[in-house]
Structure formats: C-alpha cells, structure tokens
C-alpha positions in Angstrom: 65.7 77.0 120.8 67.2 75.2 117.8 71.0 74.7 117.4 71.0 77.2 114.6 69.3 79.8 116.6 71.6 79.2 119.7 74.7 79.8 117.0 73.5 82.8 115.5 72.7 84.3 119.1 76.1 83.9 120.5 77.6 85.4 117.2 75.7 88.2 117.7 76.6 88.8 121.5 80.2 88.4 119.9 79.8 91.0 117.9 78.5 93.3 120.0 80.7 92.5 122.7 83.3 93.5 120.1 81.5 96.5 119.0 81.3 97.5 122.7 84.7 96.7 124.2 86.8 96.5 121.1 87.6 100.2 120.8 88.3 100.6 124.5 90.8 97.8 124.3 92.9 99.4 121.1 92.7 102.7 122.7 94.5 101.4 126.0 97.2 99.7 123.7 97.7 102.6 122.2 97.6 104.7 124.9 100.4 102.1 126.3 102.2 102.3 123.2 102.4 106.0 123.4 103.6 106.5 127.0 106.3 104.1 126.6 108.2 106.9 124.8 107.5 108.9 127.9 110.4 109.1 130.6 112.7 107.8 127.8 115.6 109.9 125.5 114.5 111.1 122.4 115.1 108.2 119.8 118.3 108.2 117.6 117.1 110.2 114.3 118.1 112.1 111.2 114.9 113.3 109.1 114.6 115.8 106.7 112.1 118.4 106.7 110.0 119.7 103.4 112.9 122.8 103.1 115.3 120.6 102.8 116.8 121.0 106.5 118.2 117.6 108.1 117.1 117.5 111.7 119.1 115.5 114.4 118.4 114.4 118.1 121.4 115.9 118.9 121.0 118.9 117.5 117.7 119.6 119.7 119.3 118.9 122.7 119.2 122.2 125.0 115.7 123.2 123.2 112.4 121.8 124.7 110.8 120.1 121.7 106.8 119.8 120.1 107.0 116.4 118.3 103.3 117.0 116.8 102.5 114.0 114.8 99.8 114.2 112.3 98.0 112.8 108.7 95.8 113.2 106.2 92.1 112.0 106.3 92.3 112.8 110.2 89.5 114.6 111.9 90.8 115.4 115.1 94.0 116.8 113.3 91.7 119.0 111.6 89.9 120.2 114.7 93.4 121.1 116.2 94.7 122.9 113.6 93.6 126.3 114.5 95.4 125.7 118.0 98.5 124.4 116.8 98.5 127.3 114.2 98.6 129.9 117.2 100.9 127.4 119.3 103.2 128.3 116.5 102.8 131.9 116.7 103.7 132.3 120.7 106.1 129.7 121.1 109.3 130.9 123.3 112.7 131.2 121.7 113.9 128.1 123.0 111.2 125.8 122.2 111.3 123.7 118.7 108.1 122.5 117.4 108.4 119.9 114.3 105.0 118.7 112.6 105.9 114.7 111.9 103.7 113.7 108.8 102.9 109.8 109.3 101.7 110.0 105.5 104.3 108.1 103.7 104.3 105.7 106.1 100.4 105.1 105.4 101.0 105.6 101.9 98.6 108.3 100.8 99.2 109.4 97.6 101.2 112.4 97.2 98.4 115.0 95.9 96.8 114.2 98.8 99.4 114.9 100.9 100.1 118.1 99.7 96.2 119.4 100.2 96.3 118.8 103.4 99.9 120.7 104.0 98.3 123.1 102.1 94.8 123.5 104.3 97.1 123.3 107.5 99.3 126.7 106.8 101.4 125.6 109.0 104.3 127.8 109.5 107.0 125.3 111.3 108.8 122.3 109.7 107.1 119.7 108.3 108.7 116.4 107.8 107.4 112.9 105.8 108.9 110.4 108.1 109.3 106.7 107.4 108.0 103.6 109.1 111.7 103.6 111.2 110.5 106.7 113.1 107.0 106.4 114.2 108.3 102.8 115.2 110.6 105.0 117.8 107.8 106.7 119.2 104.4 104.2 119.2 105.0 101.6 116.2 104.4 101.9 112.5 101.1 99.6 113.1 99.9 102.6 115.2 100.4 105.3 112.1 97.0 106.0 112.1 96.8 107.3 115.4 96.7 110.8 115.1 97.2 113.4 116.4 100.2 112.8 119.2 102.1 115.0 120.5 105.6 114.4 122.0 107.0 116.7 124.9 110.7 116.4 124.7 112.6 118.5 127.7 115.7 120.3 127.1 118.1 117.0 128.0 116.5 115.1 125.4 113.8 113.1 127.9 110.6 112.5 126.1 107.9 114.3 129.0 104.6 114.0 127.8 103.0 112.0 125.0 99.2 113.7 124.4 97.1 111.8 122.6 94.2 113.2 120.8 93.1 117.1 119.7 95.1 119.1 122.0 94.4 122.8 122.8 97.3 125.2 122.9 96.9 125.5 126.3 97.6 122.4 127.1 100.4 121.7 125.1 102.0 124.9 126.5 101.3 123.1 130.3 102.6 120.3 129.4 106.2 122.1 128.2 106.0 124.3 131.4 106.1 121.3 133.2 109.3 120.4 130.5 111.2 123.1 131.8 
C-alpha cells in the first residue's frame, strides 16, 4: 500500500470515527452543561417579556417555575409544541411557566422570529433573552440546544433540567417531584 493510500485511509477512519462518536461526545457536554444548573438557585435575572412585564428571580420565589427554552429553525421545538400548548392550559395556580426565546442570542432575524411566535400560539410569556442568561443556565455556546426545560422548586432550587421534546406529562412529573 503506497504512502498516499495509507494517508487517505486513516483520514477516512478519522472521519468516520468523528461522524460516529462526535455527536455522542457534544451531547454528553451538553447534557453536562445542562445539569449543572440542576441542584443550584435560580440565577440572578431581570428579563423582560414580549408584554412588556420585567420578570425577577425574586419575584418567582414561592411559585414552582417552567423555564422552557426554545428557537426558531428547531424541530424538536416544533414537535413539542402541541404539548407545551396544553401544559399551559392545566397548569396549577402556583406554577409559572416562562418560554425563554434563545433567538437574539443566535441572531435570527427578527421576521423570523416573529413566525415562529406566531406558529407556536403560545399563551404564557415569552421573553428574547440575551447571551448573559442562557450563559446562567448551559452557556451561550450551547444556544442551539433546544428545547430545555428548567424545573425551578418553590425556594428558588433549579430541580430538573429536560433536555429534548418533552411531553406534558413529563414535565408535569418532573414539577410534582418540585413540590
């Protein structure tokens, strides 16, 4: 086997290797990334939502909180849809759920943006956060990662962090377990 050929035949296995194990190895950082939050207080924050309403930390303290990050251009967040939409519709009085839009932060342009708000008909808050609050929760370089969804108990103590297209039954386990 000529040099050339040996060359081009570990490239290959490279690749592949990369093609192969690559994916696994940025899901588990990510999956790190995203538990980190989990057992800690709910970052320091002050966002405002599309109405105009400023939401605080502080002021979610004695609620169980739905963090439900989410973009454009994202498949799973369009597969969950339907089951956050009727998440929405049965939550319990002392449960806050705020949809955390990462697109700013990815910087989608703004008509594009307001399709998918649109599509969604999503009937809680929605707030375009910056890069300083998805770093809180699993780093800016991670925006892209979507869906996630943060379970915040009523002391302020992140619970859960779910990771991919959730059902609404599991996001309603996951904030019995909150309680």
């Amino acid at each position: 086997m000529s040099r050339r050929t040996r060359i081009a035949a570990v490239f290959a296995l490279l690749a592949l290797a990369a093609a192969v194990f690559g994916p696994k190895l940025v899901r588990r950082h990510v999956d790190g990334r995203i538990q980190h939050a989990v057992g800690q207080s709910l970052p320091a924050f002050e966002i405002v939502d599309r109405a105009g309403v400023t939401w605080r930390n502080a002021d979610l303290l004695g609620k169980r909180v739905v963090l439900h990050f989410f973009r454009s251009y994202c498949d799973s967040c369009e597969h969950e849809a339907p089951a956050i939409r009727e998440l929405e519709a049965n939550l319990p009085a002392d449960v806050v759920l705020l949809h955390v839009m990462a697109d700013r932060v990815l910087e989608f342009e703004p008509q594009v943006t307001e399709a998918t708000i649109a599509r969604k008909h999503y009937a809680r808050p929605i707030a375009l956060v910056d890069a300083k609050f998805v770093e809180a929760f699993h780093s800016v370089r991670w925006s892209n990662v979507t869906p996630i969804t943060y379970i915040v108990d009523a002391r302020g103590v992140v619970r859960f962090g779910l990771r991919g297209a959730q059902t609404r039954a599991a996001i309603e386990q996951a904030l019995a377990a909150a309680s």
